[in-house]
PDB file of N, CA, C and O in Angstrom:
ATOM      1  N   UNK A   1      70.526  96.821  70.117  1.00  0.00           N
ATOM      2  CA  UNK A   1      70.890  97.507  71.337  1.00  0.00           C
ATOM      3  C   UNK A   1      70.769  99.022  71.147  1.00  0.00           C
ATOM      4  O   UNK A   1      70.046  99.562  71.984  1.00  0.00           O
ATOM      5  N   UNK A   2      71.399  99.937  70.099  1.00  0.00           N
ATOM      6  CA  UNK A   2      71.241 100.821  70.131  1.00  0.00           C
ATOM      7  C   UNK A   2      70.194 101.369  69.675  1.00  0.00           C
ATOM      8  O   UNK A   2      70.065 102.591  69.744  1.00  0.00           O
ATOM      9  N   UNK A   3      68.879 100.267  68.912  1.00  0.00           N
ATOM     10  CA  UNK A   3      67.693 101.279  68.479  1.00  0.00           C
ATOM     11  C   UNK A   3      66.939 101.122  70.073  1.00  0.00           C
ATOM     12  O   UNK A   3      66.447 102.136  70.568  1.00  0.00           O
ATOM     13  N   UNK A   4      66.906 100.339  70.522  1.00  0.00           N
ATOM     14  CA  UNK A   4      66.530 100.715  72.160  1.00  0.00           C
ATOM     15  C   UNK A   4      66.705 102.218  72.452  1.00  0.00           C
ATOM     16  O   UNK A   4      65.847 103.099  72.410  1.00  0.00           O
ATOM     17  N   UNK A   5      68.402 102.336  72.848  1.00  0.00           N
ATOM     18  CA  UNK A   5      68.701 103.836  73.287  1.00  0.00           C
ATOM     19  C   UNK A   5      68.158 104.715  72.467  1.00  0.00           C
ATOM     20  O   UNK A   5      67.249 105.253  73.100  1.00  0.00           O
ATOM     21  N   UNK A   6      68.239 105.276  71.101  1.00  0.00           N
ATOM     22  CA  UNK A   6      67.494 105.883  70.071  1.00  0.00           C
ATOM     23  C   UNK A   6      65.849 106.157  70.653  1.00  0.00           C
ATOM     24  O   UNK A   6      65.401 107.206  71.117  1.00  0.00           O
ATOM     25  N   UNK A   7      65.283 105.110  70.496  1.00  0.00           N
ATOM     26  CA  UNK A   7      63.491 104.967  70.765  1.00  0.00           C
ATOM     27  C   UNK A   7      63.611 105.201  72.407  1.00  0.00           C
ATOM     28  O   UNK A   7      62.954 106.119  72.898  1.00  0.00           O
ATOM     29  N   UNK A   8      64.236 104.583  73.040  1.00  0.00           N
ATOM     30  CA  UNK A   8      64.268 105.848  74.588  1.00  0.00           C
ATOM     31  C   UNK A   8      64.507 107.514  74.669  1.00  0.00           C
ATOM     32  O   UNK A   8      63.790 108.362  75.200  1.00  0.00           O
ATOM     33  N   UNK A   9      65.612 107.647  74.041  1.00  0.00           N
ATOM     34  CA  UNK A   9      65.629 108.874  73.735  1.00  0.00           C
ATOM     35  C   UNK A   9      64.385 109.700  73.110  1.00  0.00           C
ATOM     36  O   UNK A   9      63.968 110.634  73.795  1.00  0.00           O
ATOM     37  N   UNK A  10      63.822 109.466  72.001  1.00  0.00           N
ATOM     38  CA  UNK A  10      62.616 109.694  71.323  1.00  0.00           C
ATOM     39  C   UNK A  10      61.554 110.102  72.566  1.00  0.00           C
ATOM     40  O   UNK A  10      61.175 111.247  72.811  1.00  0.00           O
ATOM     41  N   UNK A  11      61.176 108.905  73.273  1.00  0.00           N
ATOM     42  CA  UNK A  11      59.976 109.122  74.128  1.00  0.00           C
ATOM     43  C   UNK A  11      60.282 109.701  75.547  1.00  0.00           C
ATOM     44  O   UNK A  11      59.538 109.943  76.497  1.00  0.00           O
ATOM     45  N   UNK A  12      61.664 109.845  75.363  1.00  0.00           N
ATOM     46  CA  UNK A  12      61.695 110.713  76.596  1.00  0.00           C
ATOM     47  C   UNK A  12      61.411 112.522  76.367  1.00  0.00           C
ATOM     48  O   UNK A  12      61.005 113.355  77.177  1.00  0.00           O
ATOM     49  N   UNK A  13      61.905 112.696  74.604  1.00  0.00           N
ATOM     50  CA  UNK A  13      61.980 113.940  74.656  1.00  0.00           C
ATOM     51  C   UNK A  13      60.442 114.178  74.235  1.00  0.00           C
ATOM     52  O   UNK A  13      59.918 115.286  74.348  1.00  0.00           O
ATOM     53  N   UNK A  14      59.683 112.912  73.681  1.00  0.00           N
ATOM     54  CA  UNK A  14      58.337 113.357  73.264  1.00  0.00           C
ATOM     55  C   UNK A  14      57.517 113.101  74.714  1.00  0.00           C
ATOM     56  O   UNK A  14      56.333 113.414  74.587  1.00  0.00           O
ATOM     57  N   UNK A  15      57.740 112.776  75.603  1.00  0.00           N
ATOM     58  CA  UNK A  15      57.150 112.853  77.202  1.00  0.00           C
ATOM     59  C   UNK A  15      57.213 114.381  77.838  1.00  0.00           C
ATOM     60  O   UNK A  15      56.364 115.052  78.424  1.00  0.00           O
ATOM     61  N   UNK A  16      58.726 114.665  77.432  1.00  0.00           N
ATOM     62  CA  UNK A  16      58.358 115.635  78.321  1.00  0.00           C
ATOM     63  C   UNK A  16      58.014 117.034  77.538  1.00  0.00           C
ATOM     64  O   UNK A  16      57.821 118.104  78.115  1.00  0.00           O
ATOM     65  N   UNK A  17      57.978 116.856  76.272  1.00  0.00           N
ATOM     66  CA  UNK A  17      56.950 117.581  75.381  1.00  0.00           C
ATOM     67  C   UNK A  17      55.111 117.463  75.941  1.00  0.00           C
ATOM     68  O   UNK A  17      54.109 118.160  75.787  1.00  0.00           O
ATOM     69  N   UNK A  18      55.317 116.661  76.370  1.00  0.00           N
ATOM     70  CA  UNK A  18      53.878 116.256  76.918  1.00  0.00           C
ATOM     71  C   UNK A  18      53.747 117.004  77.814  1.00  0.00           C
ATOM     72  O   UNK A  18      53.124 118.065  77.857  1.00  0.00           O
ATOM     73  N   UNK A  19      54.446 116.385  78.729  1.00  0.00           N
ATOM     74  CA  UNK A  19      54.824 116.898  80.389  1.00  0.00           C
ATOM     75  C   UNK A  19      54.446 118.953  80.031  1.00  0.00           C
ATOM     76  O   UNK A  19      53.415 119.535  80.369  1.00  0.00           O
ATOM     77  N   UNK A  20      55.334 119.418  79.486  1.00  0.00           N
ATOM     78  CA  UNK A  20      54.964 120.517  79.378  1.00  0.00           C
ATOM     79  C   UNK A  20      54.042 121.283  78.979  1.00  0.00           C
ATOM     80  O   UNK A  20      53.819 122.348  79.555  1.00  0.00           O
ATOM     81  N   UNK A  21      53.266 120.823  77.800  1.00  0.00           N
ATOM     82  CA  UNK A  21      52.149 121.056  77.114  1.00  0.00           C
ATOM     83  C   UNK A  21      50.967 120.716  78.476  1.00  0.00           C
ATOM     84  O   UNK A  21      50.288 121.678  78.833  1.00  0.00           O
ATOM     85  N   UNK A  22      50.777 119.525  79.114  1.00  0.00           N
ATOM     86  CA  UNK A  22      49.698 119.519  79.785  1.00  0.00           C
ATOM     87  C   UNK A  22      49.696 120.276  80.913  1.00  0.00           C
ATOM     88  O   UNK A  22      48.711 120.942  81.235  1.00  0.00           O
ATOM     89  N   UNK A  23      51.011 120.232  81.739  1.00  0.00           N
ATOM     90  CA  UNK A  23      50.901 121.783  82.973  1.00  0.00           C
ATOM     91  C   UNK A  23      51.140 122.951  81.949  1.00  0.00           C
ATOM     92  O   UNK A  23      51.912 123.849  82.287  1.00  0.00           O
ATOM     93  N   UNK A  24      50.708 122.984  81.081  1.00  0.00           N
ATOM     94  CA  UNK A  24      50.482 124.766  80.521  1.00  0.00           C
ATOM     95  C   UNK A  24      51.646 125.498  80.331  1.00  0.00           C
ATOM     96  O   UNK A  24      51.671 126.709  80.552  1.00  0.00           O
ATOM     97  N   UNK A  25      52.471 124.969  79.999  1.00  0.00           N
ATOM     98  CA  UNK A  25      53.934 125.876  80.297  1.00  0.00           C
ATOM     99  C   UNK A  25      53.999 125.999  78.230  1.00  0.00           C
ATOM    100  O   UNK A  25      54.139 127.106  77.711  1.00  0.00           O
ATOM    101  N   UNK A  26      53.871 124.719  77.365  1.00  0.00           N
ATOM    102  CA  UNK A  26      53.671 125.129  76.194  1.00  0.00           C
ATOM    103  C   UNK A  26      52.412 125.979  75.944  1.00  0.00           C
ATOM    104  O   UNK A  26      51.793 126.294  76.960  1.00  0.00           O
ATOM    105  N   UNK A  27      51.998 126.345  74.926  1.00  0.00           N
ATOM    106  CA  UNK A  27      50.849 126.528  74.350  1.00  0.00           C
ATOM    107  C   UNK A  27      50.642 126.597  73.191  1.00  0.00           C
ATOM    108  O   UNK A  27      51.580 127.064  72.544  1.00  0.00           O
ATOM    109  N   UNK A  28      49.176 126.123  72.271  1.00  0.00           N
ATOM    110  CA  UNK A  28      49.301 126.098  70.763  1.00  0.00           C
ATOM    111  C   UNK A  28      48.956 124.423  70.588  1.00  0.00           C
ATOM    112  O   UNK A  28      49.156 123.649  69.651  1.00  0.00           O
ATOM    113  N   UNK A  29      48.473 124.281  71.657  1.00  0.00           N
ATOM    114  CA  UNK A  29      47.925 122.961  70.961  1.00  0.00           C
ATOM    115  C   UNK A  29      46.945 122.375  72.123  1.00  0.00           C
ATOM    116  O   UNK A  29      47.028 122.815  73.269  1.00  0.00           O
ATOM    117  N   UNK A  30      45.777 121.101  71.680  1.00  0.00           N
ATOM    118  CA  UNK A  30      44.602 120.968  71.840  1.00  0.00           C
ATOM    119  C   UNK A  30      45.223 120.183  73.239  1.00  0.00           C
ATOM    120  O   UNK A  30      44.307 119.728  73.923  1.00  0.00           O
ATOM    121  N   UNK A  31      46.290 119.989  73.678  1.00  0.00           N
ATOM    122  CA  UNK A  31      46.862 119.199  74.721  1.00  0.00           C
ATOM    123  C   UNK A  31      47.190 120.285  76.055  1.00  0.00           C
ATOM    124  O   UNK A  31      47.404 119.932  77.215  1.00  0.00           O
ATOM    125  N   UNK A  32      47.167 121.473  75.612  1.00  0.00           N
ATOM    126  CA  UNK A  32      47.616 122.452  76.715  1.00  0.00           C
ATOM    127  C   UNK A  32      46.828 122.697  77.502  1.00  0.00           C
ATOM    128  O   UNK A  32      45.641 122.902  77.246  1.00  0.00           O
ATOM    129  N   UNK A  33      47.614 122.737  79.210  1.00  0.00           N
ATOM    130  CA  UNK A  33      46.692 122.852  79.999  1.00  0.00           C
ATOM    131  C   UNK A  33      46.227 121.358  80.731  1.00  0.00           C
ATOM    132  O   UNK A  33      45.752 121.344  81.867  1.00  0.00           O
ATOM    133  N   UNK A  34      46.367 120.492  80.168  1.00  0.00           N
ATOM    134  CA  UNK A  34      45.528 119.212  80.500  1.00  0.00           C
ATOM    135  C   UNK A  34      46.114 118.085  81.040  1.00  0.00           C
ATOM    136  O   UNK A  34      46.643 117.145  80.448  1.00  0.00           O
ATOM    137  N   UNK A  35      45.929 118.320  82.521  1.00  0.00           N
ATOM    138  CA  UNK A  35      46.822 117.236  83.195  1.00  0.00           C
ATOM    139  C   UNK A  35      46.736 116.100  82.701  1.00  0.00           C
ATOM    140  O   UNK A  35      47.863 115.659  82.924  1.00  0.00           O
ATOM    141  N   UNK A  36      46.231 115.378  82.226  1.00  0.00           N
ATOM    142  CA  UNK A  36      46.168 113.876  81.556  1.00  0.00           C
ATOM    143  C   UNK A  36      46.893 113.945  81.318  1.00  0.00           C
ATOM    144  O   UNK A  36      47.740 113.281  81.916  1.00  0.00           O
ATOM    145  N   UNK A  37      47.279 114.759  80.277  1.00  0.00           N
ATOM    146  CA  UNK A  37      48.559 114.671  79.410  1.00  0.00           C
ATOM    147  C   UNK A  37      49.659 114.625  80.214  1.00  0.00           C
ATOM    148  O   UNK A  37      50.464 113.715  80.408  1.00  0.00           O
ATOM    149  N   UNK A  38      49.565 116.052  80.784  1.00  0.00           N
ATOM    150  CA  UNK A  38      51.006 115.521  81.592  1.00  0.00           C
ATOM    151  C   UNK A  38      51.268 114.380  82.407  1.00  0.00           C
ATOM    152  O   UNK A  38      52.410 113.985  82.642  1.00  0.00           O
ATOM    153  N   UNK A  39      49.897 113.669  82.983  1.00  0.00           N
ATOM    154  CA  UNK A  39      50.423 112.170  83.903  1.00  0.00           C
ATOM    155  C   UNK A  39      50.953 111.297  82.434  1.00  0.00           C
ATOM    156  O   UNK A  39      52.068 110.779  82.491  1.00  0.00           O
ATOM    157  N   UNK A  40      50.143 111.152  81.148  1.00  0.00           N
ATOM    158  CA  UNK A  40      50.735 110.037  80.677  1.00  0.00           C
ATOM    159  C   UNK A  40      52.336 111.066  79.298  1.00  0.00           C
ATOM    160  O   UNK A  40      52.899 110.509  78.356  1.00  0.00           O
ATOM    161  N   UNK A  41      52.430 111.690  79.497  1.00  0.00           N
ATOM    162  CA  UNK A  41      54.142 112.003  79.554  1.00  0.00           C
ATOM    163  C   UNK A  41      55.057 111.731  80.627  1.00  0.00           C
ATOM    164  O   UNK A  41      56.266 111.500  80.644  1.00  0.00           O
ATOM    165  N   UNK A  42      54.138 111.821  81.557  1.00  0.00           N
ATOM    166  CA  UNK A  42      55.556 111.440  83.099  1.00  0.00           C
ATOM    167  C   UNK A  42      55.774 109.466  82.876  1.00  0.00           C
ATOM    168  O   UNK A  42      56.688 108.728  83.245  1.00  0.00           O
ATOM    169  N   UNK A  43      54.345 109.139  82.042  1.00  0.00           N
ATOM    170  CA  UNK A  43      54.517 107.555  81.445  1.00  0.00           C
ATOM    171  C   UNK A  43      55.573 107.476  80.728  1.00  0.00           C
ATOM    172  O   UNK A  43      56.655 107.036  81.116  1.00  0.00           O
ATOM    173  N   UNK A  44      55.321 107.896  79.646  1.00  0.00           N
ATOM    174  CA  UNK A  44      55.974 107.895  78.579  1.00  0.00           C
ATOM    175  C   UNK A  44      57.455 108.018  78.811  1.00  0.00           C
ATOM    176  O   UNK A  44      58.270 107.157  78.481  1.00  0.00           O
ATOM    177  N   UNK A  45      57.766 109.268  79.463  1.00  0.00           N
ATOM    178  CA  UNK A  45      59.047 109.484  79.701  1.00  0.00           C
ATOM    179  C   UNK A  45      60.006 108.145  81.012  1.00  0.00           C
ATOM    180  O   UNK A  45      61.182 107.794  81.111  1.00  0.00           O
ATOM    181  N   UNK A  46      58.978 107.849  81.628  1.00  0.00           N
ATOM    182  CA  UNK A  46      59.558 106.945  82.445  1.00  0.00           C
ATOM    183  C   UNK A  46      59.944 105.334  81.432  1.00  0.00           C
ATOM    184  O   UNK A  46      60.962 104.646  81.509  1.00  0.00           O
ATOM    185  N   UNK A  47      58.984 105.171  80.732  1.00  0.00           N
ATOM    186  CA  UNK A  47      59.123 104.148  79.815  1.00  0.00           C
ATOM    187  C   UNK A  47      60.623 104.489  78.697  1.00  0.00           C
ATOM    188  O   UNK A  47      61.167 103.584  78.063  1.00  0.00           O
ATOM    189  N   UNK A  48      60.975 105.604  78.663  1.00  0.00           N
ATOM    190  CA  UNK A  48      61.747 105.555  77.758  1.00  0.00           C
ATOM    191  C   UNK A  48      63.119 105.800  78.668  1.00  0.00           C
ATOM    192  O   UNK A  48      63.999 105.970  77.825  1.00  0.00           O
ATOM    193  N   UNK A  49      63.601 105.881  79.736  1.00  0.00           N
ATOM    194  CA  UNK A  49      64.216 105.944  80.744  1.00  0.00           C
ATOM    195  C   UNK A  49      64.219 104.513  80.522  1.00  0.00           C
ATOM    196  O   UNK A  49      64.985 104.106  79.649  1.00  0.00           O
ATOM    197  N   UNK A  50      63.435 103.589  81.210  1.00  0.00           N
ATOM    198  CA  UNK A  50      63.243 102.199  80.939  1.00  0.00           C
ATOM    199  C   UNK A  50      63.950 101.553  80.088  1.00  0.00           C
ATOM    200  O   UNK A  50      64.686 100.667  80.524  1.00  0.00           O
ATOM    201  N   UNK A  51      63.910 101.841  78.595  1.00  0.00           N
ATOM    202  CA  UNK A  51      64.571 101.845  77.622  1.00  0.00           C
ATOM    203  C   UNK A  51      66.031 101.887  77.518  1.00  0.00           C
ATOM    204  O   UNK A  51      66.639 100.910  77.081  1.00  0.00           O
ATOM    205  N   UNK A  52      66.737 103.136  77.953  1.00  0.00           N
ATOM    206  CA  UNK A  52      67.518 103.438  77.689  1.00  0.00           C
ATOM    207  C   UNK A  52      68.328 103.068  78.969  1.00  0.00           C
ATOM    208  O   UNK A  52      69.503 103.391  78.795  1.00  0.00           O
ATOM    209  N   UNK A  53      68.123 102.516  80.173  1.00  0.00           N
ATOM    210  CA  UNK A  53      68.994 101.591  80.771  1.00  0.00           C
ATOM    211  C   UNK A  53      68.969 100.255  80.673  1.00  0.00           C
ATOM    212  O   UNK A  53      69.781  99.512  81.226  1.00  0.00           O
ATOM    213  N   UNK A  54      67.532  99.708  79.585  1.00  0.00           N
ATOM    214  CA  UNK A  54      68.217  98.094  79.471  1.00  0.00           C
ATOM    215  C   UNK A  54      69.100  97.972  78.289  1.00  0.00           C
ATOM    216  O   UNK A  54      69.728  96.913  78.284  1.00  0.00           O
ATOM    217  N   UNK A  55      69.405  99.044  76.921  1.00  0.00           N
ATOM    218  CA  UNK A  55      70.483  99.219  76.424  1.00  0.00           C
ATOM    219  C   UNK A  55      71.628  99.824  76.997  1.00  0.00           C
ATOM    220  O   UNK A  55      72.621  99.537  76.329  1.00  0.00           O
ATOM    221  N   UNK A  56      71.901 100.590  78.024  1.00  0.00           N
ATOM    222  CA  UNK A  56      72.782 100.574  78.704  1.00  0.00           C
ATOM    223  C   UNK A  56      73.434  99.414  79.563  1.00  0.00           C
ATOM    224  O   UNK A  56      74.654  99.287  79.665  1.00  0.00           O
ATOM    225  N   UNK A  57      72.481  98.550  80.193  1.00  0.00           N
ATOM    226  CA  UNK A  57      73.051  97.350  80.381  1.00  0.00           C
ATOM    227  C   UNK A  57      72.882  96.138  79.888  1.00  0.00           C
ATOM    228  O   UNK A  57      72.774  95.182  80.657  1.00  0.00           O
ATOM    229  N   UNK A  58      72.834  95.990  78.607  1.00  0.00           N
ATOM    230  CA  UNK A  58      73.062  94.938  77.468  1.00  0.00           C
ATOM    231  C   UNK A  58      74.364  95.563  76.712  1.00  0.00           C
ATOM    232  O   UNK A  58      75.061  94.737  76.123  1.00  0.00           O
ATOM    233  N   UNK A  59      74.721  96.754  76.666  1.00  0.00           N
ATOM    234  CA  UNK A  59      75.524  97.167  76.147  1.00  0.00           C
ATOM    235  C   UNK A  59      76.925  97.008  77.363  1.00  0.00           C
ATOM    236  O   UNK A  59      77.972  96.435  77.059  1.00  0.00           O
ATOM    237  N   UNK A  60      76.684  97.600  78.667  1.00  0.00           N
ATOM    238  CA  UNK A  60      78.486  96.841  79.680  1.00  0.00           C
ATOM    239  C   UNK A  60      77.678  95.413  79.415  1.00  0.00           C
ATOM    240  O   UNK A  60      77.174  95.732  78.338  1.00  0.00           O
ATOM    241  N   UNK A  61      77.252  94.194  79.625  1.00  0.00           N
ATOM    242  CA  UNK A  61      77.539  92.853  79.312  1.00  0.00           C
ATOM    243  C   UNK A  61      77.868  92.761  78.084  1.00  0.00           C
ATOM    244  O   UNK A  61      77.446  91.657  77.738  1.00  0.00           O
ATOM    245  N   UNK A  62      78.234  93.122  77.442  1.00  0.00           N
ATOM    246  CA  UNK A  62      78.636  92.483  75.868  1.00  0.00           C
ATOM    247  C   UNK A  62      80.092  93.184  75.661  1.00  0.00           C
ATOM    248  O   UNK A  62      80.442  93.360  74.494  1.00  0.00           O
ATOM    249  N   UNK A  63      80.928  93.578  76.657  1.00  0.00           N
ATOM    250  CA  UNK A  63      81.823  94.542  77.054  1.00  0.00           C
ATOM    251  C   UNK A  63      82.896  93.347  77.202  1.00  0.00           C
ATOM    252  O   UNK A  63      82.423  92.430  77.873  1.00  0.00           O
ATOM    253  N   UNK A  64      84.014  93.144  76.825  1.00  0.00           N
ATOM    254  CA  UNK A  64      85.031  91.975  76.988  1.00  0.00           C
ATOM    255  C   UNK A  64      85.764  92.112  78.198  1.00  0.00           C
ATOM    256  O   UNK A  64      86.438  93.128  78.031  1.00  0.00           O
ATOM    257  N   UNK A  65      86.111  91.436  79.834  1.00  0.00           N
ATOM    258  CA  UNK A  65      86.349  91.628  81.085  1.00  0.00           C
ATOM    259  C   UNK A  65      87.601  91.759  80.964  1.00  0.00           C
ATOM    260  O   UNK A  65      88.085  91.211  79.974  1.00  0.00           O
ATOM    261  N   UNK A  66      88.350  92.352  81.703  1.00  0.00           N
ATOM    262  CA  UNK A  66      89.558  92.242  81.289  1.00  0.00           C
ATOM    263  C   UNK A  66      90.619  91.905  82.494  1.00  0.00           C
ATOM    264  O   UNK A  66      91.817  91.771  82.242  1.00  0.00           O
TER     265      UNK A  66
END
């Protein structure tokens, strides 16, 4: 459950490392500038969003009702 949240976290912050590098806002690397990049970081980052709410809800079901 929690390497889910972990590896969501990861690709969200390496998405929108993307995200920034391809609209040009980073610079210093062969990715800047290049919308591709930024559509597949807005992937990436959505996938790891993805992630990190099906460990969020595997984590309340395993929660004891009270």
């Amino acid at each position: 459950m929690w390497v889910r949240g972990v590896i969501g976290l990861v690709l969200v912050a390496v998405g929108g490392l993307w995200i920034a590098q391809g609209s040009g806002a980073v610079h210093g690397s062969m990715m800047s500038g290049h919308s591709r990049y930024a559509a597949l970081g807005v992937v990436v980052v959505l996938l790891g969003l993805a992630l990190i709410g099906w460990a969020w809800r595997i984590r309340e079901n395993r929660r004891p009702r009270a």
